[in-house]
C-alpha positions in Angstrom: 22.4 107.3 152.6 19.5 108.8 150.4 19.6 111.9 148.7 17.2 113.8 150.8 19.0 112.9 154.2 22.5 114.2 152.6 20.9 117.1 151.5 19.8 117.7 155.3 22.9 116.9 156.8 25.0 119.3 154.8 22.3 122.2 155.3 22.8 121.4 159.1 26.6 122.1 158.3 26.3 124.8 156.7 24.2 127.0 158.9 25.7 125.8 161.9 29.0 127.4 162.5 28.6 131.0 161.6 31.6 132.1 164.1 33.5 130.5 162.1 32.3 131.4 158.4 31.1 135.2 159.1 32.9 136.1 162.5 31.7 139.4 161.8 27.5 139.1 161.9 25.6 140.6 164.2 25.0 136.4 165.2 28.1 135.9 165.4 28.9 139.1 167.6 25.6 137.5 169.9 27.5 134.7 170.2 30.7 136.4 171.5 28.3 138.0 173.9 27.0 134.9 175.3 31.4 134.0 175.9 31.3 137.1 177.7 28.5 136.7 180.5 29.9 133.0 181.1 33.5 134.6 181.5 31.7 137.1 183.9 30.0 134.7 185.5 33.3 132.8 186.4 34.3 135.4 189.2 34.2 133.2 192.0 34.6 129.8 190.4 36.2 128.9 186.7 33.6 127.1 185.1 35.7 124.6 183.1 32.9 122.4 182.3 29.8 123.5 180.6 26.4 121.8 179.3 24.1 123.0 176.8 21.1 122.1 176.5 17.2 122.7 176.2 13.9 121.6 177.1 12.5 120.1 173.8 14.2 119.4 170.5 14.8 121.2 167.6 15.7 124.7 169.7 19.2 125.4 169.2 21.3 123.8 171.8 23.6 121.9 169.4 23.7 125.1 167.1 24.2 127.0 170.8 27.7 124.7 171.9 28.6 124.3 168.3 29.3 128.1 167.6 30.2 128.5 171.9 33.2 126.3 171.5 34.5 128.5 168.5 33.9 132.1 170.0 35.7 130.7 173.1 39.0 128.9 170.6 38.6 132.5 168.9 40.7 133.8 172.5 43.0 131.2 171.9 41.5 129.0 174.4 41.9 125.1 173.8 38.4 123.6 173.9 36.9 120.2 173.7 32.9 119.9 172.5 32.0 116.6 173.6 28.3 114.5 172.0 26.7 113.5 175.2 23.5 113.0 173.1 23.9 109.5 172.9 20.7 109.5 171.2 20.7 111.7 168.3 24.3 112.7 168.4 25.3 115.9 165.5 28.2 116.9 166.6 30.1 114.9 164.4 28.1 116.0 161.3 28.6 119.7 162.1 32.1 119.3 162.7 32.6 116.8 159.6 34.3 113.9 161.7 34.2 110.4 161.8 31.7 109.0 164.6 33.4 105.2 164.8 34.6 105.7 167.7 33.6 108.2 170.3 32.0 108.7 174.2 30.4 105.7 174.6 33.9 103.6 173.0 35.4 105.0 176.1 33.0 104.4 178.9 32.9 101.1 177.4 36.7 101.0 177.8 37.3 100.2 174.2 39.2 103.2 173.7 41.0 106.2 175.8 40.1 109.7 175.9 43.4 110.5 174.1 43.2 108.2 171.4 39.5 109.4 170.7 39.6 113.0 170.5 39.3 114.3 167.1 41.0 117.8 165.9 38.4 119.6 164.1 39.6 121.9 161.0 38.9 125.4 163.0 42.2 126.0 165.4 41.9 125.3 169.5 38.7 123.0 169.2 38.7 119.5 169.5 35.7 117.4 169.1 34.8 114.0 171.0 31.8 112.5 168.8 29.1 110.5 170.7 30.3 107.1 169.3 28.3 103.9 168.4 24.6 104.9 169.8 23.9 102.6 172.6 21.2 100.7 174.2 21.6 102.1 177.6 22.6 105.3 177.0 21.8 106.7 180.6 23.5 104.3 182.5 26.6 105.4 180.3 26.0 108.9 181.2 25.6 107.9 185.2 28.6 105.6 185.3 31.7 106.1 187.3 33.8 106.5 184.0 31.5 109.3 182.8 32.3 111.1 185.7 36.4 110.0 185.3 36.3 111.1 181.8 35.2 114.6 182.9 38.0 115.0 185.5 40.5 114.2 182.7 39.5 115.9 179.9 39.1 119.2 182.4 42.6 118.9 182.8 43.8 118.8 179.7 41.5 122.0 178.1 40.4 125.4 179.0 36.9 124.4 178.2 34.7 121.2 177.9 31.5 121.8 176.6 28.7 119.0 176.6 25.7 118.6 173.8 23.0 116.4 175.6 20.0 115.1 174.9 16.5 118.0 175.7 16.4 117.5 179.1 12.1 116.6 179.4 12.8 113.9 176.7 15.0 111.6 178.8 16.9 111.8 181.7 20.2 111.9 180.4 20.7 115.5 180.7 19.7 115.9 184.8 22.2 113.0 185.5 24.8 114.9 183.5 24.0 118.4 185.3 25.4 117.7 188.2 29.3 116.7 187.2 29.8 120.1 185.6 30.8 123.7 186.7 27.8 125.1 184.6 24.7 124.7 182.7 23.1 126.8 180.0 19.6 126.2 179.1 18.7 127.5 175.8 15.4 128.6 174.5 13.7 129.3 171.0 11.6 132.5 170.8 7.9 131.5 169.7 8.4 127.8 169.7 9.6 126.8 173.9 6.5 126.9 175.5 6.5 128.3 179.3 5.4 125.6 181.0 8.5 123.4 179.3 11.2 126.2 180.2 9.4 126.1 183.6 9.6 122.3 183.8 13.4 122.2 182.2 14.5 124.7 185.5 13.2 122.7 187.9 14.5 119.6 186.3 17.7 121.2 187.0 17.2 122.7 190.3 16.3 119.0 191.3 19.4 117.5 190.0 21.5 120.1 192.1 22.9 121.8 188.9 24.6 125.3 188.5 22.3 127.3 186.0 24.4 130.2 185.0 21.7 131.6 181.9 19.5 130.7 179.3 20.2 131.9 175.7 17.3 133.2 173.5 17.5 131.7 170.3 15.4 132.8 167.0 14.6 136.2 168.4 13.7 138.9 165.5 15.1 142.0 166.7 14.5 145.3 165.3 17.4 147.7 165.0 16.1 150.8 162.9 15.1 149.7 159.7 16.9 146.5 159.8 15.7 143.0 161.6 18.9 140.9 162.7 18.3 137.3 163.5 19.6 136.1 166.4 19.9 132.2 165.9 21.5 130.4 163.5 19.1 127.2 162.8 
């Protein structure tokens, strides 16, 4: 691995999981925010499984799940973040496992769920790592075992949160939509253009999925003489 890529990868680590590091920043305290509108927004159904994602890359959706799935562990809640970006997985590099063996080892029935989840270092979240990337990722995501994988890890955690690929890159994230409770579409002040949120909803609406919010990510806001900024990329 060359120096510069290193040097990348543990910057990504770094910045990524600020509920953990500083659990008392005004990010951090957005973050809990965010854990309280989904909790809110449970009332009539518990929203067990929950996808992150956005419309392009580089806008905070992995940052977004990363920091979600330790603000909801932080209630003593036992969570599982799993790498559905079969793609471009991160999760593993942010959570500082191995990615051997991962999603697609068990929808290719190399593995089980059980053996393959990984205990992070920060209590009450696992983390299930995308695996070997593979050549036909959205058939993987659109199998039958996809969807049997969901039913079992629901019922082993509080929570299941999902990374996925942007969802106007591939189709990945639309076929994923519809197996879970909930979907959270997140967007990056000054750099999501209107016409791809616009285009990111109705990919959604058209895949029958449950949009329960969309978080603002890299918004400057002013607070008296201070500026607080609200992402974490």
């Amino acid at each position: 691995m060359s120096r510069k890529l290193k040097k990348s990868i543990g910057d990504l680590t770094q910045r990524s999981l600020i509920t953990h590091r500083n659990p008392k920043s005004p990010i951090a305290e957005q973050y809990r925010t965010i854990r309280t509108n989904i909790q809110f927004s449970s009332i009539d159904k518990e929203l067990k499984t929950l996808m992150i994602t956005s419309s392009g890359p580089g806008e905070g959706k992995s940052t977004t799940v990363a920091n979600l799935a330790v603000v909801l562990a932080q209630q003593e809640k036992r969570v599982l973040l799993i790498d559905t970006d079969l793609r471009k997985p991160t999760v593993h590099y942010t959570f500082k496992v191995s990615n051997i063996y991962g999603v697609t080892s068990i929808l290719t029935r190399q593995t089980t769920l059980r053996e393959t989840i990984v205990s992070s270092k920060i209590p009450n979240v696992d983390v299930l790592p995308s695996g070997p990337i593979p050549p036909n990722p959205s058939e993987l995501i659109n199998s039958k075992s996809m969807n049997d994988l969901i039913e079992e890890a629901s019922r082993m955690y509080d929570y299941v949160l999902f990374d996925t690929p942007p969802l106007i890159a591939v189709t990945d994230g639309q076929l994923l939509a519809h197996h879970v409770d909930g979907v959270i579409l997140v967007v990056s002040s000054g750099k999501t253009e209107i016409e791809s949120a616009t285009k990111a909803k109705e990919l959604l609406e058209n895949a029958n999925a449950k949009i329960i919010g969309a978080v603002l990510n890299e918004k400057a806001a002013r607070k008296e003489k201070y500026y607080y900024y609200y992402g974490s990329n």
